[in-house]
Gaussian input, Z-matrix of N, CA and C with variables (Angstrom, degrees):
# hf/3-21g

backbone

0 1
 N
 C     1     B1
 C     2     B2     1     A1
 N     3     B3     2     A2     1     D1
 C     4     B4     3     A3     2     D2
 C     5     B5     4     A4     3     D3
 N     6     B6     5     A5     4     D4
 C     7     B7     6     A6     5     D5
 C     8     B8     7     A7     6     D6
 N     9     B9     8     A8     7     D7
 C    10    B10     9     A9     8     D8
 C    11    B11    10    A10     9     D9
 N    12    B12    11    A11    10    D10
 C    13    B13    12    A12    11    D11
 C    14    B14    13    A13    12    D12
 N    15    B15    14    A14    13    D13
 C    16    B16    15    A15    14    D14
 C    17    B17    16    A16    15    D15
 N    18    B18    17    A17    16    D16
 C    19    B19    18    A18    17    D17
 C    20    B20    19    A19    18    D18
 N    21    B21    20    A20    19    D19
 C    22    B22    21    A21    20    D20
 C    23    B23    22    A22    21    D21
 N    24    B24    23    A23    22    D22
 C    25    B25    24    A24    23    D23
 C    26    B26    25    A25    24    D24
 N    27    B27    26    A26    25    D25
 C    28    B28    27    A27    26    D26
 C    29    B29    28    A28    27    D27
 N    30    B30    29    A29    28    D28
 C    31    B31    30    A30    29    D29
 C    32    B32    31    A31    30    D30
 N    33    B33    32    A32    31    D31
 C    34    B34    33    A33    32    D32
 C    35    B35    34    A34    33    D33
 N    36    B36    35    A35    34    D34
 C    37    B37    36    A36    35    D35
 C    38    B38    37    A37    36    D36
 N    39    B39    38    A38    37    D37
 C    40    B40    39    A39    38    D38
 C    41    B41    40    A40    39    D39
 N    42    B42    41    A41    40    D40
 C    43    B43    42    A42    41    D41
 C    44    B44    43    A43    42    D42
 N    45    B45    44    A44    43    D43
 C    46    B46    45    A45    44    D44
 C    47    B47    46    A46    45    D45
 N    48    B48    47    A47    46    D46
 C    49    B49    48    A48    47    D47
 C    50    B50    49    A49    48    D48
 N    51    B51    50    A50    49    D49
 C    52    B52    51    A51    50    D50
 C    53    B53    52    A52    51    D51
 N    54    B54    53    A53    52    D52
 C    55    B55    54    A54    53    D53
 C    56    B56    55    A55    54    D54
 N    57    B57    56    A56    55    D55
 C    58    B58    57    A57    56    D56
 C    59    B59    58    A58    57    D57
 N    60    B60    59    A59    58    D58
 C    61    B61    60    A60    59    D59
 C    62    B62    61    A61    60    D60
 N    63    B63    62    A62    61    D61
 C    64    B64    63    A63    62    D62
 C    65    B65    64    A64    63    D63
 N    66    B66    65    A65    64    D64
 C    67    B67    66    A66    65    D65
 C    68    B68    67    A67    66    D66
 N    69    B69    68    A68    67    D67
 C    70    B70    69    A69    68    D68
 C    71    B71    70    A70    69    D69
 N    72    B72    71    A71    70    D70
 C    73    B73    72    A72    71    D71
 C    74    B74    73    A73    72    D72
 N    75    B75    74    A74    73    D73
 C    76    B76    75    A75    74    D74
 C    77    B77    76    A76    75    D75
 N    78    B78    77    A77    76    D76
 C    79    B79    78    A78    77    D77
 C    80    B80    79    A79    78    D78
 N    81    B81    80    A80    79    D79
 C    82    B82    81    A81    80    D80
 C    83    B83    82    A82    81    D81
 N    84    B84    83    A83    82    D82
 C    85    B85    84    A84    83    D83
 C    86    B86    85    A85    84    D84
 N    87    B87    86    A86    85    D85
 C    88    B88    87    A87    86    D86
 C    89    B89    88    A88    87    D87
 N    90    B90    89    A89    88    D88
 C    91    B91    90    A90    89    D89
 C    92    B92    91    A91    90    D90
 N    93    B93    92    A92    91    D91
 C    94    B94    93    A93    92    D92
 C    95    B95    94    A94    93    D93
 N    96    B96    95    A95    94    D94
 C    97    B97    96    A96    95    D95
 C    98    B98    97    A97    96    D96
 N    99    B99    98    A98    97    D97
 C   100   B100    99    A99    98    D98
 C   101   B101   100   A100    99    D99
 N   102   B102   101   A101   100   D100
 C   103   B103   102   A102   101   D101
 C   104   B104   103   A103   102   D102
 N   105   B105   104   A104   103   D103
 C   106   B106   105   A105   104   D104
 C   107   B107   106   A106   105   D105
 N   108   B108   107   A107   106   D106
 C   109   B109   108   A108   107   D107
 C   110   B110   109   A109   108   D108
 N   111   B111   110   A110   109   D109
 C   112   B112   111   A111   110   D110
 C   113   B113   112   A112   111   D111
 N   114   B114   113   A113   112   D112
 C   115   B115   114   A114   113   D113
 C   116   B116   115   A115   114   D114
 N   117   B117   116   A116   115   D115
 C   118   B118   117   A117   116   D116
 C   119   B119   118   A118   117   D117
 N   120   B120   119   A119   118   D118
 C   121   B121   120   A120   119   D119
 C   122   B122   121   A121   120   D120
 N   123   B123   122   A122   121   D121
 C   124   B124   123   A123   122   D122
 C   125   B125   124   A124   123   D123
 N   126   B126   125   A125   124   D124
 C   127   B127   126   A126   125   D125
 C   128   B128   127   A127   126   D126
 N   129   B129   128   A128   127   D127
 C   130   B130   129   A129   128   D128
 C   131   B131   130   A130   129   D129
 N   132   B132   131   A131   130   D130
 C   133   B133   132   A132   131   D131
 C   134   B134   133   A133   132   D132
 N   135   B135   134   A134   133   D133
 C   136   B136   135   A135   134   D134
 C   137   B137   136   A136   135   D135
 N   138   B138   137   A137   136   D136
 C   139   B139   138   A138   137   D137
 C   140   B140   139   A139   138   D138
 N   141   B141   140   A140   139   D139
 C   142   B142   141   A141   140   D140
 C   143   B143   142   A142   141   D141
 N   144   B144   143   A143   142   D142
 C   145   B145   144   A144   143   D143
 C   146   B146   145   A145   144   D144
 N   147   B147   146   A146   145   D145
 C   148   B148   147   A147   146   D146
 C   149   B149   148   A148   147   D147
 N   150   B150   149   A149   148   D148
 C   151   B151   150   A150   149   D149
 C   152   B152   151   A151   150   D150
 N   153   B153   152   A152   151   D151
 C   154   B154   153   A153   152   D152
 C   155   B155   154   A154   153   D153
 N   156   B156   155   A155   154   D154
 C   157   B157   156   A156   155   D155
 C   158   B158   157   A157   156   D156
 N   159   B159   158   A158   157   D157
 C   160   B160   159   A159   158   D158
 C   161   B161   160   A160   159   D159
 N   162   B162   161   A161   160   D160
 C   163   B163   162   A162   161   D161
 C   164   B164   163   A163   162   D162
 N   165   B165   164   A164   163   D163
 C   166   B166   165   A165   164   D164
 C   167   B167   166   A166   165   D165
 N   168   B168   167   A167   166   D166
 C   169   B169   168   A168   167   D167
 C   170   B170   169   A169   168   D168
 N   171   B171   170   A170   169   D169
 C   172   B172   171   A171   170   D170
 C   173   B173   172   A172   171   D171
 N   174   B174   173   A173   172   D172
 C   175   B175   174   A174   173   D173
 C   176   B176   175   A175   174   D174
 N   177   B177   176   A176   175   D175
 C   178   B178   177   A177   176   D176
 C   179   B179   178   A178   177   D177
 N   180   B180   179   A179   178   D178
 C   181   B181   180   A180   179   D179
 C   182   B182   181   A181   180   D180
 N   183   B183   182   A182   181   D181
 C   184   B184   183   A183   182   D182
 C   185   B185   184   A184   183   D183
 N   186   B186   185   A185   184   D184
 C   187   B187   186   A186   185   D185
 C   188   B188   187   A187   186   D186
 N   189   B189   188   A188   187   D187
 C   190   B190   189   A189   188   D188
 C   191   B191   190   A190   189   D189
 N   192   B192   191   A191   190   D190
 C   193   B193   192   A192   191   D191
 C   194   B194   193   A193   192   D192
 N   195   B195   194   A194   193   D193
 C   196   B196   195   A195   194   D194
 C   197   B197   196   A196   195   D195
 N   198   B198   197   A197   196   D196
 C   199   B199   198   A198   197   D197
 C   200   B200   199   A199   198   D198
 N   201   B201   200   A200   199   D199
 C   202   B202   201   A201   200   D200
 C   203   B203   202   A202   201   D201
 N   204   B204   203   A203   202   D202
 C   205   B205   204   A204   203   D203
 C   206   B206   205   A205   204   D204
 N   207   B207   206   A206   205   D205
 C   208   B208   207   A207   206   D206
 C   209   B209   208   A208   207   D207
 N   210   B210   209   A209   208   D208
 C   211   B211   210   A210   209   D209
 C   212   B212   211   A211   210   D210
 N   213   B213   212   A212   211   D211
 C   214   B214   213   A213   212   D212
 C   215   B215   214   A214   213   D213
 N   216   B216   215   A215   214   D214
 C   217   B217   216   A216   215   D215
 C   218   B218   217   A217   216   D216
 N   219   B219   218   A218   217   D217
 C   220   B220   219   A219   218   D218
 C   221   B221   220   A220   219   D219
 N   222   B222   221   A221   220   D220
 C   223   B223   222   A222   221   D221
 C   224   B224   223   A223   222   D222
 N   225   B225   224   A224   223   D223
 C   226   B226   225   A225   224   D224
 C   227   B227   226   A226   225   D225
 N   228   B228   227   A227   226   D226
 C   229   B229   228   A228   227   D227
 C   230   B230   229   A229   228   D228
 N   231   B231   230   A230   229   D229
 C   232   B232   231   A231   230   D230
 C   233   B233   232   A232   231   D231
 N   234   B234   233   A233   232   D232
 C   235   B235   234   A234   233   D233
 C   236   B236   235   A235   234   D234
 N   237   B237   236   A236   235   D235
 C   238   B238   237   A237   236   D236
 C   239   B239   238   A238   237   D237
 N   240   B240   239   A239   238   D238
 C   241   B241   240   A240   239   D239
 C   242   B242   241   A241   240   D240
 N   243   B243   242   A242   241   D241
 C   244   B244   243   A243   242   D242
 C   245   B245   244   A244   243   D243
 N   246   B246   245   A245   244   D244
 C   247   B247   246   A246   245   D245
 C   248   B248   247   A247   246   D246
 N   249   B249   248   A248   247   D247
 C   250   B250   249   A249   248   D248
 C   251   B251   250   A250   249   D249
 N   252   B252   251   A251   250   D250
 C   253   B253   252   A252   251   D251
 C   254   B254   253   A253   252   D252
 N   255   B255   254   A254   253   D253
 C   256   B256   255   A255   254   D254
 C   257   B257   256   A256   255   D255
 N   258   B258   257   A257   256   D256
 C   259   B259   258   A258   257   D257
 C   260   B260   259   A259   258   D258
 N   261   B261   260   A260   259   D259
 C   262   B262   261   A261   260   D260
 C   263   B263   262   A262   261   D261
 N   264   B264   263   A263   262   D262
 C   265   B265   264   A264   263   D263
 C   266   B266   265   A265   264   D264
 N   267   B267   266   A266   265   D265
 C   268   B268   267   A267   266   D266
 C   269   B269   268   A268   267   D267
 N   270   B270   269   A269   268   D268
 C   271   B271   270   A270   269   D269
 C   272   B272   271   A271   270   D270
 N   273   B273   272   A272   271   D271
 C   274   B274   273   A273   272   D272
 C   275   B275   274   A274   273   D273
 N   276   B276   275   A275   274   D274
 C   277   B277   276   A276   275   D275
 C   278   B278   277   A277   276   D276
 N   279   B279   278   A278   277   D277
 C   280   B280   279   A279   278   D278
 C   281   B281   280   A280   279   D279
 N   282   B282   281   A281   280   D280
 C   283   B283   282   A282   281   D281
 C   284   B284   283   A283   282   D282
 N   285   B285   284   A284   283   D283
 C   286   B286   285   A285   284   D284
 C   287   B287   286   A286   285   D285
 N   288   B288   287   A287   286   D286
 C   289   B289   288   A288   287   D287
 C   290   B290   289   A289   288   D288
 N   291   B291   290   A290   289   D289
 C   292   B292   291   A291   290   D290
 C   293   B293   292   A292   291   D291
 N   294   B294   293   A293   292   D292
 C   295   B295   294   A294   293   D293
 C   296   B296   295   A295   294   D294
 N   297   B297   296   A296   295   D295
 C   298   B298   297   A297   296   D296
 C   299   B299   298   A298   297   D297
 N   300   B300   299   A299   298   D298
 C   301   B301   300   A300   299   D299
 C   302   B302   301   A301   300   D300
 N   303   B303   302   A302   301   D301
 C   304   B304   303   A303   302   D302
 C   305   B305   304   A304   303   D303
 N   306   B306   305   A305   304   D304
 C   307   B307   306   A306   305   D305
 C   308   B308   307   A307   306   D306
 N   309   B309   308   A308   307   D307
 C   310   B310   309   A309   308   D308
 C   311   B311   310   A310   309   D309
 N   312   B312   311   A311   310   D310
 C   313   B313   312   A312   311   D311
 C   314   B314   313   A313   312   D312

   B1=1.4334
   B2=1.5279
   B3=1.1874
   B4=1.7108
   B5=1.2732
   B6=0.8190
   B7=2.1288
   B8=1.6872
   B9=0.9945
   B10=1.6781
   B11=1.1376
   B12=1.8470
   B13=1.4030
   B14=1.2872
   B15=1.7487
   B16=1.8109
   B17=1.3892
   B18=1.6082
   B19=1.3982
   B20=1.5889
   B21=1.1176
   B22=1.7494
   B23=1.5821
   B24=1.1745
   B25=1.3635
   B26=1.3190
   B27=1.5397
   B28=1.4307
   B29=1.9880
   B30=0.8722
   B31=1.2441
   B32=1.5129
   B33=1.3097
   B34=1.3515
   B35=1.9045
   B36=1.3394
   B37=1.8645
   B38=1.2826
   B39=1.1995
   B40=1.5946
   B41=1.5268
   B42=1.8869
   B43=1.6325
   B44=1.2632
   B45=0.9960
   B46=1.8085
   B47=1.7050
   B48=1.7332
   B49=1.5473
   B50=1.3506
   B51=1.2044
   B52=1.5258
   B53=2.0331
   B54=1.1188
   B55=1.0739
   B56=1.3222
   B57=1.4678
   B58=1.4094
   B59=1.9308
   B60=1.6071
   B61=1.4311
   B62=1.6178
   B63=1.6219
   B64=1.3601
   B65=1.8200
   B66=1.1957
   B67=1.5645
   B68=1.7353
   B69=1.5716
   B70=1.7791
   B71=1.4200
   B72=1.1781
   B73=1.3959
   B74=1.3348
   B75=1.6968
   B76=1.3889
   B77=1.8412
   B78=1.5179
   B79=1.3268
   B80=1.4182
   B81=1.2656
   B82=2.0854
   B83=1.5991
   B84=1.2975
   B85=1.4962
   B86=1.6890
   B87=0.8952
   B88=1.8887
   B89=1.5829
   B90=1.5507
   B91=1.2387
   B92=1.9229
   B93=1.0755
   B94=1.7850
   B95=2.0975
   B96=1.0046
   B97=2.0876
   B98=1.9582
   B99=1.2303
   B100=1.7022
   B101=1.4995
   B102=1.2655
   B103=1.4796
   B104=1.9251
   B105=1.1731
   B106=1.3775
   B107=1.8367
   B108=1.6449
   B109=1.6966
   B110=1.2583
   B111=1.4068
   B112=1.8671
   B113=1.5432
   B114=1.3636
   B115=1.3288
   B116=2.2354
   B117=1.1313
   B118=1.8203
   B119=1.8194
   B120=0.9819
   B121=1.5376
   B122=1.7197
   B123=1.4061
   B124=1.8042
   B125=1.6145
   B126=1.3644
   B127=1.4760
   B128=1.4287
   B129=1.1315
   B130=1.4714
   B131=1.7759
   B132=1.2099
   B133=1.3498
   B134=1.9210
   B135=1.2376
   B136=1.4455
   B137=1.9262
   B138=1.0390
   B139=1.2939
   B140=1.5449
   B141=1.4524
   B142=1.2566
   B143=2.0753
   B144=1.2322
   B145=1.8060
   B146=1.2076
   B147=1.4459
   B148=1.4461
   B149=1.0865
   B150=1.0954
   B151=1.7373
   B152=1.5880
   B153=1.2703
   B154=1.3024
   B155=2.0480
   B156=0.8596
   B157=1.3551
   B158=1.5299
   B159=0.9705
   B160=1.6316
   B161=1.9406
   B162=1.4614
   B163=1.9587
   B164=1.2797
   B165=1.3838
   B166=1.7815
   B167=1.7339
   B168=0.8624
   B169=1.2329
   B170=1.6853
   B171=0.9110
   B172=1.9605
   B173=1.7495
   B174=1.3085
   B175=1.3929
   B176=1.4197
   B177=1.3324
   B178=1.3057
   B179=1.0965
   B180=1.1137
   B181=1.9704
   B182=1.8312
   B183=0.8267
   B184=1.9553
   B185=1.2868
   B186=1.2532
   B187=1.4915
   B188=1.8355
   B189=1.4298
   B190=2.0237
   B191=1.5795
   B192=0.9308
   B193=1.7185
   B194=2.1011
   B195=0.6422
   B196=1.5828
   B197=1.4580
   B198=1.4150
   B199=1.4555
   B200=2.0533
   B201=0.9336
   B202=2.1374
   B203=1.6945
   B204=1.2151
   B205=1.1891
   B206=1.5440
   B207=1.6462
   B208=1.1407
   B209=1.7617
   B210=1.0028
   B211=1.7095
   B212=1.5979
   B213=1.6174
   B214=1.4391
   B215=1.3514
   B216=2.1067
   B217=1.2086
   B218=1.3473
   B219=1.0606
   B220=1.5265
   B221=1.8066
   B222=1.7863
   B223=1.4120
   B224=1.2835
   B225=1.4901
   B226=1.9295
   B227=1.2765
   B228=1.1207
   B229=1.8265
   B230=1.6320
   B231=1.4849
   B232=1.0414
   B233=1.9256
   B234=1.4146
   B235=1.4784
   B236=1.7177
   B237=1.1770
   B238=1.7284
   B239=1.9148
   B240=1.2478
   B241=1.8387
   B242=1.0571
   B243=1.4619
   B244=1.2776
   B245=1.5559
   B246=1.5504
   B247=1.7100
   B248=1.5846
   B249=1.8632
   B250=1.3304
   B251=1.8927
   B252=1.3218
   B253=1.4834
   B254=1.5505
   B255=1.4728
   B256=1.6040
   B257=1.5704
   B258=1.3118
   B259=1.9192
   B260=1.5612
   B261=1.3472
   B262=1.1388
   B263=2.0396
   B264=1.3404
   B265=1.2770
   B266=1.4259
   B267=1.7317
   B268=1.8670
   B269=1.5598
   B270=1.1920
   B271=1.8940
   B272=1.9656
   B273=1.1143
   B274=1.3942
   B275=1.4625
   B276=1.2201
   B277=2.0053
   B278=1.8239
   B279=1.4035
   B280=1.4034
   B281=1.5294
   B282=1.6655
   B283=1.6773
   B284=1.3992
   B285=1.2874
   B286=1.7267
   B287=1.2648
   B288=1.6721
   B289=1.5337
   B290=1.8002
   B291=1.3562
   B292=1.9315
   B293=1.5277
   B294=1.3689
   B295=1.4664
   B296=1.7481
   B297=1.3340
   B298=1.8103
   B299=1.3299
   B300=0.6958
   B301=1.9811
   B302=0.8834
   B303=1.7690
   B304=1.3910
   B305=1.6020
   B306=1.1639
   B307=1.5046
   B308=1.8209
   B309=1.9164
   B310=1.6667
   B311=1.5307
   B312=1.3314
   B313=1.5221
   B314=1.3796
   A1=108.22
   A2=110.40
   A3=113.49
   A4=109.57
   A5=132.58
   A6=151.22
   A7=91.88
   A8=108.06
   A9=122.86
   A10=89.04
   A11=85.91
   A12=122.51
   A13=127.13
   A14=123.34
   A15=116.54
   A16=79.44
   A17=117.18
   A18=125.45
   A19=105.48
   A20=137.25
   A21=105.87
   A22=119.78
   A23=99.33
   A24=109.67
   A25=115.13
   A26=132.55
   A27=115.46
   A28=109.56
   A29=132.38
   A30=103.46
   A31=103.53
   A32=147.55
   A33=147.84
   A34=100.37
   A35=88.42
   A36=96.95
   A37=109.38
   A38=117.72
   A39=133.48
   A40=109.02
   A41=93.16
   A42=97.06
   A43=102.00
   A44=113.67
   A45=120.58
   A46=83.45
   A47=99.50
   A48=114.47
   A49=109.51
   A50=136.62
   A51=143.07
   A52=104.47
   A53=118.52
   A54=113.52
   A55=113.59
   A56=137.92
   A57=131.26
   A58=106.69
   A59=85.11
   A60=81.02
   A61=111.63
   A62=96.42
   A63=99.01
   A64=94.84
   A65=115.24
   A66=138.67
   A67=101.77
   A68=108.69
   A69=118.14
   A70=113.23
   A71=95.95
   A72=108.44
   A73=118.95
   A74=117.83
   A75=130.02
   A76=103.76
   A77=122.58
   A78=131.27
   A79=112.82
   A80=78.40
   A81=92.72
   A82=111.03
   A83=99.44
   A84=98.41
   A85=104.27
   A86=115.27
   A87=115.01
   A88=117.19
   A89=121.99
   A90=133.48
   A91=90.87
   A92=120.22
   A93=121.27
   A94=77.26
   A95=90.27
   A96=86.63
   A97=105.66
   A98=98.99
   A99=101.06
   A100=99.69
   A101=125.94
   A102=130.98
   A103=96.19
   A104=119.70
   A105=153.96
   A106=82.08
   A107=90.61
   A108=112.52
   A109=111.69
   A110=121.59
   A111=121.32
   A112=115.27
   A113=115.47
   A114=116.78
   A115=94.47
   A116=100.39
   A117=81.74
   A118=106.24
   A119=111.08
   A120=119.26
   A121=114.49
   A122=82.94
   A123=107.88
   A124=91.33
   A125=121.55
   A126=89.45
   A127=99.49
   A128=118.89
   A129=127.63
   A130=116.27
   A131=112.99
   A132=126.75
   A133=96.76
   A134=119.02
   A135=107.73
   A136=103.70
   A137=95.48
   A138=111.13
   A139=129.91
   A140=102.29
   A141=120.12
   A142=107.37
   A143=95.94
   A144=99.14
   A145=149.94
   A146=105.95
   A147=102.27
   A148=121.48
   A149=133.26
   A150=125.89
   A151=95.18
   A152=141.12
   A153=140.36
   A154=117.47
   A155=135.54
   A156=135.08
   A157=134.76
   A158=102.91
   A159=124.03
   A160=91.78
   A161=78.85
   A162=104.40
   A163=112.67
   A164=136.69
   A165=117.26
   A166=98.40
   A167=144.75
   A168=167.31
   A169=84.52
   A170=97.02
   A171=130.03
   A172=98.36
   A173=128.54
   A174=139.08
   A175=114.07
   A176=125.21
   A177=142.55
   A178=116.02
   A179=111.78
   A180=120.14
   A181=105.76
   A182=115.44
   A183=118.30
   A184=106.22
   A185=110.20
   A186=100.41
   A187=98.06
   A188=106.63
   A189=92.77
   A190=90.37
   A191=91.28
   A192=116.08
   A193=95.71
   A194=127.48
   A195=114.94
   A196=128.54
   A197=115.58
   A198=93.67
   A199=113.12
   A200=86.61
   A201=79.80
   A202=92.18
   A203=146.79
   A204=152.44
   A205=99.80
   A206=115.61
   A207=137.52
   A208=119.49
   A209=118.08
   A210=128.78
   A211=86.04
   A212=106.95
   A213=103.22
   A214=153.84
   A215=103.00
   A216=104.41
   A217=105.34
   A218=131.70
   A219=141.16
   A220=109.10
   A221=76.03
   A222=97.29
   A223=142.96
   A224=98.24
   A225=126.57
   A226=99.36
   A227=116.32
   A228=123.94
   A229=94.14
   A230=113.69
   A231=107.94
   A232=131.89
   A233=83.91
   A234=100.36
   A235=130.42
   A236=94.40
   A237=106.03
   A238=107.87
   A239=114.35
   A240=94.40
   A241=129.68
   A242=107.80
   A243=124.73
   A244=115.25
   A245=97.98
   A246=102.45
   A247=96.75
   A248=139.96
   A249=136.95
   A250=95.29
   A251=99.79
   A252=80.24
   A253=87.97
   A254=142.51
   A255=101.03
   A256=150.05
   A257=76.71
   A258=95.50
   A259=101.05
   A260=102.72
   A261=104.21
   A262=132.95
   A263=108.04
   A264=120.23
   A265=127.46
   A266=100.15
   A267=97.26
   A268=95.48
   A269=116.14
   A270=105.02
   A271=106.78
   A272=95.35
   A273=85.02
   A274=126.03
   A275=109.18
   A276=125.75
   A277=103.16
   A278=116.11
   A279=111.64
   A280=114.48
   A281=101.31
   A282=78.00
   A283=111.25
   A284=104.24
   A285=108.43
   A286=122.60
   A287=110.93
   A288=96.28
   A289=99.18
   A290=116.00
   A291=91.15
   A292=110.60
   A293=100.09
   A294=89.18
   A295=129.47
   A296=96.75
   A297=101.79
   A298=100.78
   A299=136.54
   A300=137.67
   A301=130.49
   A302=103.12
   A303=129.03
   A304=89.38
   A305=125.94
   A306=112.03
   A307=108.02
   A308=84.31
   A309=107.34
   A310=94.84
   A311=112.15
   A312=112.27
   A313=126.80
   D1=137.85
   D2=-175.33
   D3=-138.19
   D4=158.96
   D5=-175.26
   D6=-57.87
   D7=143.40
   D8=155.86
   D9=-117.00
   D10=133.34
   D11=170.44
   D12=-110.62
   D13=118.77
   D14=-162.88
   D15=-129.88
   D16=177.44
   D17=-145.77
   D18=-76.03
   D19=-47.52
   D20=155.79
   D21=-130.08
   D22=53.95
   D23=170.47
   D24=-129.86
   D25=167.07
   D26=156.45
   D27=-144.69
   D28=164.37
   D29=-161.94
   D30=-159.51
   D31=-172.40
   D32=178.55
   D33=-179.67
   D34=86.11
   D35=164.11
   D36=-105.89
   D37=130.10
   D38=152.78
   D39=-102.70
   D40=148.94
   D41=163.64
   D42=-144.04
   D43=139.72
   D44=-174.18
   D45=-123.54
   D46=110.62
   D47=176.64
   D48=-126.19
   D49=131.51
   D50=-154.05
   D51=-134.12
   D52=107.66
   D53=-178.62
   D54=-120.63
   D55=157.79
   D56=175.95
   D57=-128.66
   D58=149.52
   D59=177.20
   D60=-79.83
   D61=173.24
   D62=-148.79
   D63=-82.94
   D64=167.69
   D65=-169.71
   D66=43.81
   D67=19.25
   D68=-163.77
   D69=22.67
   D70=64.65
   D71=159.85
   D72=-87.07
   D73=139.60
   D74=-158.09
   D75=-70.87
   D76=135.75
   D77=156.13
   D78=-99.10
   D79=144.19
   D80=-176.40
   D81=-80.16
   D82=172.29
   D83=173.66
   D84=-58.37
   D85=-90.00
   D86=-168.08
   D87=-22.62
   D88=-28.62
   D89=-166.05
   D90=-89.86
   D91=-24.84
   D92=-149.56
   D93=-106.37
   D94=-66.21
   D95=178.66
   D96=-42.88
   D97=-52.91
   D98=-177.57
   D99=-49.90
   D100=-45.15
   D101=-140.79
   D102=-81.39
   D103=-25.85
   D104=-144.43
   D105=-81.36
   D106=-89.08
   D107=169.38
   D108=-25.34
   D109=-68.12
   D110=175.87
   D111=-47.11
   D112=-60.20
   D113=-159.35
   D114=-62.71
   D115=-39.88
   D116=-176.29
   D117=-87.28
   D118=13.50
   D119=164.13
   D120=-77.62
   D121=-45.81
   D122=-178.50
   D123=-61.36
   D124=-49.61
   D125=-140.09
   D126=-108.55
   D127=-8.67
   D128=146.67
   D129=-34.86
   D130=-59.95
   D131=-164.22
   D132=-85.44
   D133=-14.01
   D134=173.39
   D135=-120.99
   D136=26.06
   D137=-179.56
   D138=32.11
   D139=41.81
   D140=-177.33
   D141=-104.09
   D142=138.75
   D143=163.84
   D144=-103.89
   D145=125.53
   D146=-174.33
   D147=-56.46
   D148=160.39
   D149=179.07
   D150=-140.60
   D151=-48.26
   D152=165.96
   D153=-126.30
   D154=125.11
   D155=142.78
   D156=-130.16
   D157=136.81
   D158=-159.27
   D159=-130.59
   D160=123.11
   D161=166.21
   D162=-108.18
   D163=98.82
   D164=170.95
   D165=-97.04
   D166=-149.55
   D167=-62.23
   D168=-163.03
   D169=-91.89
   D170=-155.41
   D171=-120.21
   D172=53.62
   D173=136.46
   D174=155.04
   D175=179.40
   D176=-172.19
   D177=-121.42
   D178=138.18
   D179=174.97
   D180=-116.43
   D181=112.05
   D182=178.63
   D183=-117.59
   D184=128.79
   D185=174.70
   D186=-124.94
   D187=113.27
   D188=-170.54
   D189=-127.32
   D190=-172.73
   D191=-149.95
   D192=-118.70
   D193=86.35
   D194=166.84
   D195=-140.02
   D196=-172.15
   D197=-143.20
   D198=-108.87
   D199=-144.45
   D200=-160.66
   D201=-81.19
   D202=-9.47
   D203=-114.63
   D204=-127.50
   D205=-54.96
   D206=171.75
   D207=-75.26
   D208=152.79
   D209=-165.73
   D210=-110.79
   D211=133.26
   D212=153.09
   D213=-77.87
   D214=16.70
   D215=153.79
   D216=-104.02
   D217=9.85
   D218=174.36
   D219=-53.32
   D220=-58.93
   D221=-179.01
   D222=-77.23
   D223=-13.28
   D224=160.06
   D225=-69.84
   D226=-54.63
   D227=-148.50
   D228=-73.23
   D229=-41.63
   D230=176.19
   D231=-49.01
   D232=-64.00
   D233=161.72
   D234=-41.72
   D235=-63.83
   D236=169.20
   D237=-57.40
   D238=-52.29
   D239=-178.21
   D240=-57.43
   D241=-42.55
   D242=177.12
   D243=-52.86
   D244=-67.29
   D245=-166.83
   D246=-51.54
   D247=-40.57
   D248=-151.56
   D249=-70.87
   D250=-26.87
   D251=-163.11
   D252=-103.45
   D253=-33.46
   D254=157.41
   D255=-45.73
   D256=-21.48
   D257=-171.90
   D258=-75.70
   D259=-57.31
   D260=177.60
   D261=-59.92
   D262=-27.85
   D263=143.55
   D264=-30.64
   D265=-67.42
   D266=-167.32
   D267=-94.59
   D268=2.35
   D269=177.49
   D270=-122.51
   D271=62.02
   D272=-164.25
   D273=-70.73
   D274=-14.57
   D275=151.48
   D276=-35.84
   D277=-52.74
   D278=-149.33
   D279=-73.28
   D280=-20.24
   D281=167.67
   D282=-130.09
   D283=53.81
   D284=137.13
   D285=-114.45
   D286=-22.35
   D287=178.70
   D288=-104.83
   D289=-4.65
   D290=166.24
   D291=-111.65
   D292=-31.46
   D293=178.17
   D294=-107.16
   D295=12.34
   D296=166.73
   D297=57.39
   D298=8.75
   D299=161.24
   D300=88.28
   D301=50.44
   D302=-143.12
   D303=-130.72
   D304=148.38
   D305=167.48
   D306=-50.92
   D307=-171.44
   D308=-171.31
   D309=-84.22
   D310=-53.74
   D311=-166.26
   D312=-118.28

């Protein structure tokens, strides 16, 4: 891990943010691989870096790198809307029969 450098600043934020789905209800493999794909889509496009993520079952561990500019529920909230309504897009079974039509998280 190394400093990002912008024109006169330089800086090194981590956030290790851990979220669970809601009533922790279990995700399958295909839903936890999909979830994988989104989250570095996300942070690609807000130009933030992953540095670790881990999917088990019933929550997420992210640990990303971003910058002085952004709030770190900015950057949860971000993550979590997005991925609920992609996921929920290409799996559209999963939240009527686990989550009753309730969000992901």
């Amino acid at each position: 891990m190394e400093e990002i450098s912008k024109n006169h600043t330089k800086y090194f934020i981590g956030y290790h943010i851990v979220f669970c789905t809601k009533y922790r209800n279990q995700l399958e493999e295909p839903h936890r691989i999909e979830l994988k794909k989104i989250f570095y889509e996300i942070s690609q496009e807000y130009e933030w870096k992953i540095e670790s993520l881990e999917i088990t079952e019933d929550h997420v561990h992210l640990y990303v790198l971003g910058d002085p500019e952004t709030k770190p529920n900015e950057i949860s909230k971000t993550f979590k809307s997005i991925s609920a309504v992609y996921l929920f897009e290409r799996f559209q079974k999963l939240k009527q029969r686990k989550f009753w039509g309730s969000g992901l998280w």
